[in-house]
N, C-alpha and C positions, 0 to 999 in steps of 0.2 A: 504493500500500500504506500509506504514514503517514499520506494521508488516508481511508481508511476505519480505522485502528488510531484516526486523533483520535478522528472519529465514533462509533466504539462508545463510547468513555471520557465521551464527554459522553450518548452516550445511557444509561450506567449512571449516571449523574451526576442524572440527569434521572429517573429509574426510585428514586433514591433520596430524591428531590424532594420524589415523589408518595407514598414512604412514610411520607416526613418529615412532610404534610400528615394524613396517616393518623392518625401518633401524637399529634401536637398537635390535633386533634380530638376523640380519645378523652378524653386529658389534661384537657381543660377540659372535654368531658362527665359525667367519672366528677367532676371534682371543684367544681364548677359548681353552686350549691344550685340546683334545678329551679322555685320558686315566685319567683325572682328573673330566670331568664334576660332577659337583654338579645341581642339580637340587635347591635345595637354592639359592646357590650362580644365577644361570643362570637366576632365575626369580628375586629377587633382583637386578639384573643388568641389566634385561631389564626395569624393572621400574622405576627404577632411573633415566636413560639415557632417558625414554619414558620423566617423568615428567618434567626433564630440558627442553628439548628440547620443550616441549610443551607450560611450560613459557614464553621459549625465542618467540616463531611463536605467541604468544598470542598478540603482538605488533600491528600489521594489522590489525585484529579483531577490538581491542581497538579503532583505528584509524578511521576504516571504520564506527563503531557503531557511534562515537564523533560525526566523520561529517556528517552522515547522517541525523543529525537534522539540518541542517544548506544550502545555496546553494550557491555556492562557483560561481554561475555566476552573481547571484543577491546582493549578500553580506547580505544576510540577512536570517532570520530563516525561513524554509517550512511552509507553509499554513498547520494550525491544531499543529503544533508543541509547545506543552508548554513547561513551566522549568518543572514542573511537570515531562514531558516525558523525559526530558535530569535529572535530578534525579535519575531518573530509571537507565535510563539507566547508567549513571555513578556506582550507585549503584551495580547492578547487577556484573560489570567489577571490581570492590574493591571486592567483596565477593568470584569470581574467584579468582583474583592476590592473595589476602591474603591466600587464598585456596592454592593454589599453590605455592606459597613460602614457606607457612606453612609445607607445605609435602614435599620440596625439604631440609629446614633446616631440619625435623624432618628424612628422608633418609638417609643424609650426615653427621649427629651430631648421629644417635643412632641405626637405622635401618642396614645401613651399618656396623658399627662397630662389634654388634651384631651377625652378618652374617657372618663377621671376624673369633672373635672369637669364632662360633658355629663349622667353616667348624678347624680351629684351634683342636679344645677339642675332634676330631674323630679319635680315635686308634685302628690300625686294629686287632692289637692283642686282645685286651680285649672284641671288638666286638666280633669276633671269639668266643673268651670262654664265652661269653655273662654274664660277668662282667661289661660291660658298660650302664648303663639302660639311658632310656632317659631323666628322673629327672636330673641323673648326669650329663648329659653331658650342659640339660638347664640352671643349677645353675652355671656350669663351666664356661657358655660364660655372663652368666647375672651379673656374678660377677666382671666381666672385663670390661663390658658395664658399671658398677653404676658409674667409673670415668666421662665415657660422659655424664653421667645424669648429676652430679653435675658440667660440666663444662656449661650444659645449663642453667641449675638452675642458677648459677653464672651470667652466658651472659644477661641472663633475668632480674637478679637486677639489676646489673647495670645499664643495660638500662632505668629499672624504675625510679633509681634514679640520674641518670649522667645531669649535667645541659644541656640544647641548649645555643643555639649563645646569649652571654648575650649583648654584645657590637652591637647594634642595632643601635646606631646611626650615620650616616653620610655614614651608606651603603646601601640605598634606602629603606630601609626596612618601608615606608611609604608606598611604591607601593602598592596594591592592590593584585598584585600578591604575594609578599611575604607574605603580609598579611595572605593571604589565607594557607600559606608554614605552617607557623609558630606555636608551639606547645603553651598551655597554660597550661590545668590542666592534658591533656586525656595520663595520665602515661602510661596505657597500649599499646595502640597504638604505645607511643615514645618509650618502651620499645622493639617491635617487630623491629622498625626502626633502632633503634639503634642495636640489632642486627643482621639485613640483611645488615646495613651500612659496620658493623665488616666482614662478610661475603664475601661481594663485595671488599672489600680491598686486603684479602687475596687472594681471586679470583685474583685480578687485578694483584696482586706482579705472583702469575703461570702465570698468559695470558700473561706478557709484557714477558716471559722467553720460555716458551713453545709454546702459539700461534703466538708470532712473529717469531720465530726458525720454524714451520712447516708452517706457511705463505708464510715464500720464499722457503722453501725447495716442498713444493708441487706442486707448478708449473713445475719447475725444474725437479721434479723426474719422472713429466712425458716427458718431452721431452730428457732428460738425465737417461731411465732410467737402472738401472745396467746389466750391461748381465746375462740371465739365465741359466740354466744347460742343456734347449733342446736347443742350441743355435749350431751349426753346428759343428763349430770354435773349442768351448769347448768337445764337443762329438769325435770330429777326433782327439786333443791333449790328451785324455782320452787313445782312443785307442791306440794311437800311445806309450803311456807312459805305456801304460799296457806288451805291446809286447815288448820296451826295457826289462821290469824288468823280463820279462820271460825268454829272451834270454840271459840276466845275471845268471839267475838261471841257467840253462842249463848249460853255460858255466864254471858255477862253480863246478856243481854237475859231470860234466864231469872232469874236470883238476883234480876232487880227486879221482875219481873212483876206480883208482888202488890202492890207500890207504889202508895199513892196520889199519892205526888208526884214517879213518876217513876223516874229514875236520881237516882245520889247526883252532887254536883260531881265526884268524881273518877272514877267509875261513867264520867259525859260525857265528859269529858278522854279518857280511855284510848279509847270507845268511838269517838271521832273521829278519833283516830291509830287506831284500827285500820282505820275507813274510808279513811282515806286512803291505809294501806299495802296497803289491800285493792285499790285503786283501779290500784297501782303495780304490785303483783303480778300481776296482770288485763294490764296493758300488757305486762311484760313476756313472762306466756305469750302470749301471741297475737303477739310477735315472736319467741318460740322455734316457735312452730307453722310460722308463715311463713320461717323459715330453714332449718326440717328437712322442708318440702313439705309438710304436712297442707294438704290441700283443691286442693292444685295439682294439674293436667295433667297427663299421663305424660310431658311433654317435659322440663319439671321435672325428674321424678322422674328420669327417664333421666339426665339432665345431673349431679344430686346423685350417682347411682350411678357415674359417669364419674368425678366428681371425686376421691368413696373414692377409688376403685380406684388412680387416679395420683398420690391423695395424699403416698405416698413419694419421687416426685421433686421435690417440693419441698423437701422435703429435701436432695435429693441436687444441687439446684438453687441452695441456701444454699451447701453443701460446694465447690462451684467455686467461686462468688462469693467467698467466703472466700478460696481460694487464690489467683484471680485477684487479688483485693485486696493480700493478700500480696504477690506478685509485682511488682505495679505498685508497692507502697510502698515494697518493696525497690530497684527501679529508679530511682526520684525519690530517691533516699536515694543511692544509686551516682554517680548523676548528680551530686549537689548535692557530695558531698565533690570529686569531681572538679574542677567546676566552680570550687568554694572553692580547691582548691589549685594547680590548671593553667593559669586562664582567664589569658588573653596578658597582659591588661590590667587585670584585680581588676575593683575599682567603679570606674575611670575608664571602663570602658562598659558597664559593668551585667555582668559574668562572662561574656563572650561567648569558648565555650571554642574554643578552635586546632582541637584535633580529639581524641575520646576516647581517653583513657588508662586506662580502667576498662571492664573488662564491662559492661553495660547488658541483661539479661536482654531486657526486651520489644522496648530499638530492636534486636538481634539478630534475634530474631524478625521481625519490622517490614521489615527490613532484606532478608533470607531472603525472607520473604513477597511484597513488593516486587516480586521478579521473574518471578511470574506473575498480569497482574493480572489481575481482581478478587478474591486473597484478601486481599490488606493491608486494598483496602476494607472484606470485610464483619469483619474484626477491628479497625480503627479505628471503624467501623460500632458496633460491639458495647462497644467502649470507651468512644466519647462514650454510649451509653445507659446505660451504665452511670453513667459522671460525671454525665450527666443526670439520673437515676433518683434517686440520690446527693443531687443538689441538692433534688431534691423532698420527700425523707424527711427531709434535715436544716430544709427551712424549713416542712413540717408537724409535725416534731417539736418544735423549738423556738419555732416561733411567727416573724410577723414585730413586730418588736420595736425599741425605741426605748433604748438601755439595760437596763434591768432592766423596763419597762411592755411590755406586750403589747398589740401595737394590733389584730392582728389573728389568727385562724387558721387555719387553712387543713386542713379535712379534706374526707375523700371526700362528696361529695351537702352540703355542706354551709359551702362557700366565697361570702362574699358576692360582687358584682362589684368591690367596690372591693378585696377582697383579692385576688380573682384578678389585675385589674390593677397592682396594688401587686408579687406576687409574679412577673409575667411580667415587668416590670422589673427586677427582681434576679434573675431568671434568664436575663436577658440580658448582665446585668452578668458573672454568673456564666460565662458563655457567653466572652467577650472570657477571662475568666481560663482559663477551660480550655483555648482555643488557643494562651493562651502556657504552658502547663505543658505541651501533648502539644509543640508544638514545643523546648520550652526546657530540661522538664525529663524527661519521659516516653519519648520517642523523639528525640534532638535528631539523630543523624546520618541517622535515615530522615524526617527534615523538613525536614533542609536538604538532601540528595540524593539519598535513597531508595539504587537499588543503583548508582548510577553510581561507575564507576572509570575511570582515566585509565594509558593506558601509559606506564610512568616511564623505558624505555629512550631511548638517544641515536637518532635518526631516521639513515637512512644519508645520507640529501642534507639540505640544508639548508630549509627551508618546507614538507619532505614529513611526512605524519602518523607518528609511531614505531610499530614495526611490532613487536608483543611475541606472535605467534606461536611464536616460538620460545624466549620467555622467558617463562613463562605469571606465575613470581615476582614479575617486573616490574609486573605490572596490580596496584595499589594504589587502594582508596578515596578517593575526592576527600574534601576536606578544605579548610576555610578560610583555613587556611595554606601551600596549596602552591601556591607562586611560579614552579613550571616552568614552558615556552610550550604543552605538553602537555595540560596541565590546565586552561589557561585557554582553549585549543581544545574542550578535549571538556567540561569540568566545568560543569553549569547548574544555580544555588541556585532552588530554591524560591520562589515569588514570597509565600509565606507568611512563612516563614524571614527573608526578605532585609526586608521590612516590618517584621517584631518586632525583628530585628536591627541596624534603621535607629531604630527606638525608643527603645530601651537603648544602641547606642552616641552619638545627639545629644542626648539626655536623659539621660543617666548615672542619674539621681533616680530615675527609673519604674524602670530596670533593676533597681539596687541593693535598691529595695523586694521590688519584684517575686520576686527571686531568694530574697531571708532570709524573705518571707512562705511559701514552700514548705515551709520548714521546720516553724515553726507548724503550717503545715497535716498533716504528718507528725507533729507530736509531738515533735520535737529541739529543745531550747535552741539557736541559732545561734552562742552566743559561742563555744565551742569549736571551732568551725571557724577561728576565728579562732588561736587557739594550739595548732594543727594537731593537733588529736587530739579524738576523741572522747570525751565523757562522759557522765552520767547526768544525769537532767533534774531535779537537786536543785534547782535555782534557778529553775526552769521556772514561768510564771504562766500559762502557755497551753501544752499538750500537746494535741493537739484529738483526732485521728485513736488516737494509742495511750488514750487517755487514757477517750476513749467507747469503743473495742473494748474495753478490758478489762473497764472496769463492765459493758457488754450481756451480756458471757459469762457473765457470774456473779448477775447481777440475773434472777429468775424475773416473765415480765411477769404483767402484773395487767388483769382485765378493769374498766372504767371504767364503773359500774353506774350511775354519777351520771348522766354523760353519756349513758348509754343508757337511762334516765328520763326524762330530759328530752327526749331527740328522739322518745320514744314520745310524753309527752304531747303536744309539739306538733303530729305525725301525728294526734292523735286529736280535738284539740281543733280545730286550723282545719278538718281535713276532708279534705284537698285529693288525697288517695287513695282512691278509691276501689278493691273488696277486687280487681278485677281489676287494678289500677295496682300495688298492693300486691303480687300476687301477680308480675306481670312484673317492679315494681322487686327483688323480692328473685331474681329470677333472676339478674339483673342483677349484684348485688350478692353472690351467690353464684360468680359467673363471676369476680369479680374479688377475690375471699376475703375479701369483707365482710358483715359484718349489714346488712339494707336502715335505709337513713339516708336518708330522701326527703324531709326537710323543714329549714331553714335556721335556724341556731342565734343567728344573729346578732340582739341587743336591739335595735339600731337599722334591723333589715332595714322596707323599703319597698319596692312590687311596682311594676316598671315597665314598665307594661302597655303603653304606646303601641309598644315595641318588639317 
């Protein structure tokens, strides 16, 4: 029976794999400019984004496999169940996580880069005369890549040789649980930790800046969201602006008629801006045509008629996101004071808290949820897409960015390769930060237990399991702090959990960042935590999450006419649609509630065709 209960759990594990592959397909489809695709770059970036993502959904697995040796009604371990078997099985979930971290640093540190500079090193010209051999072009990007080798190389000594928490004493570190944390001689291992800790840091510094920025702004964008080009309003102001500027023309090329020399100088002037806005105006109707179906297919048509009709649940689509949002921030906010004021040890292990003393709205749920699975799954499921989603809208929003210089941007149909790859790096980074906020801050008791409880009663013999049948009060929630011989029989952490929590307490530094960056990311000043009370974020330089929800509430968005000029003419000008591509990309782009944007805005874009 425990072996076909494993097998289902990895078979839904596996079923989530293939959807995970789904969505990071679409992802780099929809935003992918189409006159650049690289086949490198495309699979590269769906892999990448598969494997994060795969990481982060590997939490519930973990969770479901921990507890299923245990019975969360009886408080004690299932008939037939040894350590032996929980060994395993812990075993097994280390050799994953490390599997998979492994290949997320080794993506985002060399794979990636690589791909960078491959799609980089490809000139069309020399192609062409077929002076570019493929030797040259591999030496070209592997040359560029030896920095990130030696920046891992580097990451890895250190890690081998960087002390842990040497100040051990009078921060609980007798517990049993830290015990268990705590590094002694196994270099290698504290070496990988130490840098996925570095990792999760940097992560954390992008998510408190980009995922709190697309946090509030995605709720918002759906129930506020901008007007499009098929949009009625926009199409009748189009027209109506088109036939002014004709009838100006008219009127001008008549009042000169009888000229012998012509138009006057400023006659010209005016008459050449009118062509050119005639020019624009022209662009623009024939993409309000193409968004509102004129000349399309009835499948089109069907599909636009689809969309009216259920255009109100987008709305009502926004209106959950919104409260979900809420929810979650309220939780990470419950969490964090908790955490500041309960945790065993402060910043000498980065807030690693004993066990909850505050409500946690979602780990309740989580918690609840838990004990049938797969629904935890598909609501951690629905959480990471959302944090995902999140990430995406804050680094198409604000751009990715070097300070205050934008290097690069990232919209739908119109991402170069080197942004896509650039972004799928910070959303990996992003990725490492999310799974320590769903374990650390979001749900910390259903990520280090899920519904496991242990019976706290006396056993009547001595080595026998305690028997709370008849005490049902007695069965209490495992927790990191309980020292019974009970608990330490039946209670099994997270192989998720116990890895962040080996982090933060041999590197105190990562934890302590880690934990006060949350806050940022919510919008709270951190220093009052510190003088145990809450305040108002008078001193605040960064409120990220309250900060962008309030301005989207109140800011009415604006349609970017520049921008959608400009991607007309380029459509018009290279060619590269023809009206049936036109006509399918704006289905397309219809489906996924955009104006069709089929051509690549990028000044420096280059086509690289050999891929």
């Amino acid at each position: 029976m425990a072996l076909i209960e494993t097998a289902l759990i990895w078979v839904v594990y596996a079923i989530v794999v293939v959807l995970v592959v789904a969505i990071a397909s679409i992802f780099v489809y929809i935003y992918q400019t189409p006159r650049e695709r690289s086949v490198a770059v495309t699979i590269v970036s769906i892999i990448t984004l598969t494997a994060l993502l795969a990481t982060v959904l590997l939490l519930p697995v973990d969770i479901a496999l921990v507890s299923s040796t245990s019975s969360s009604k009886l408080g004690r371990r299932k008939h037939g169940i040894k350590q032996q078997d929980v060994d395993h099985i812990t075993y097994t979930l280390e050799v994953v996580y490390y599997t998979l971290y492994s290949l997320d640093a080794l993506l985002c540190l060399l794979v990636v880069p690589f791909t960078y500079f491959w799609y980089e090193e490809y000139d069309d010209a020399e192609a062409e005369e077929g002076t570019q051999t493929f030797g040259q072009r591999l030496w070209g990007a592997f040359k560029y890549t030896i920095a990130f080798i030696l920046l891992v190389v580097i990451l890895f000594l250190v890690g081998f040789f960087v002390p842990v928490a040497k100040d051990r004493k009078g921060a609980h570190y007798d517990l049993d649980f830290f015990k268990h944390l705590l590094y002694d001689e196994n270099h290698g291992e504290r070496a990988l930790t130490f840098a996925m800790g570095l990792l999760i840091t940097i992560g954390t510094l992008i998510y408190m800046v980009y995922t709190a920025a697309g946090f509030a702004l995605l709720p918002v964008a759906f129930i506020k969201s901008a007007p499009g080009i098929s949009a009625p309003t926009f199409s009748a102001t189009t027209a109506s602006d088109l036939e002014q500027n004709r009838e100006r023309q008219r009127q001008l090329e008549g009042r000169n008629a009888g000229r012998e020399d012509g138009l006057s100088p400023k006659d010209r002037r005016e008459l050449d801006a009118l062509v050119r806005e005639e020019r624009t105006l022209v662009r623009r109707q024939r993409l309000a045509a193409e968004a509102s179906g004129e000349h399309s297919g009835w499948l089109m048509k069907a599909w636009m008629k689809i969309e009216a009709v259920f255009r109100p649940l987008k709305l009502i689509g926004g209106i959950l996101l919104m409260i979900v949002a809420i929810i979650v921030w309220v939780s990470m906010l419950l969490t964090g004071i908790d955490k500041a004021k309960n945790s065993v040890c402060k910043s000498r292990c980065g807030y690693v808290l004993g066990h909850i003393q505050i409500l946690n709205p979602v780990n309740w749920v989580f918690v609840k949820s838990s004990k049938v699975f797969p629904i935890d799954y598909v609501l951690v499921l629905l959480l990471v897409l959302i944090f995902f989603s999140s990430s995406v809208v804050g680094i198409a929003t604000l751009g990715i960015r070097f300070l205050w210089l934008r290097i690069f941007q990232i919209r739908k149909g119109h991402t170069s390769p080197q942004a896509l790859l650039t972004a799928t790096v910070m959303l990996t980074l992003i990725a490492f930060a999310i799974n320590y906020s769903l374990a650390m801050m979001v749900a910390p008791q259903y990520a280090h237990y899920g519904p496991q409880r242990f019976c706290n009663h006396p056993p009547r013999h001595p080595g026998e399991q305690p028997d709370c049948s008849d005490h049902p009060n007695h069965i209490v929630p495992c927790t990191e702090i309980a020292d019974s011989p009970a608990a330490k029989n039946v209670c099994t952490p997270s192989v998720a959990s116990t890895f962040i929590d080996r982090i933060t307490v041999n590197f105190s530094f990562f934890g302590v960042v880690d934990f006060w960056a949350q806050f940022v990311f919510l919008g709270i000043l951190p220093l009052p935590f510190y003088q145990q009370k809450i305040s108002t974020c008078t001193n605040s330089k960064q409120a990220v999450f309250l900060l962008v929800f309030v301005v989207s509430l109140f800011r009415t968005p604006k349609l970017n006419e520049y921008q959608l000029d400009q991607d007309a003419e380029e459509d018009e000008e290279e060619g590269l649609l023809s009206s049936t591509g036109r006509r399918f990309g704006a289905t397309w782009q219809d489906i996924t509630g955009r104006a069709s944007k089929k051509t690549s805005s990028g000044p420096a874009a280059h086509t690289n065709g050999e891929d």
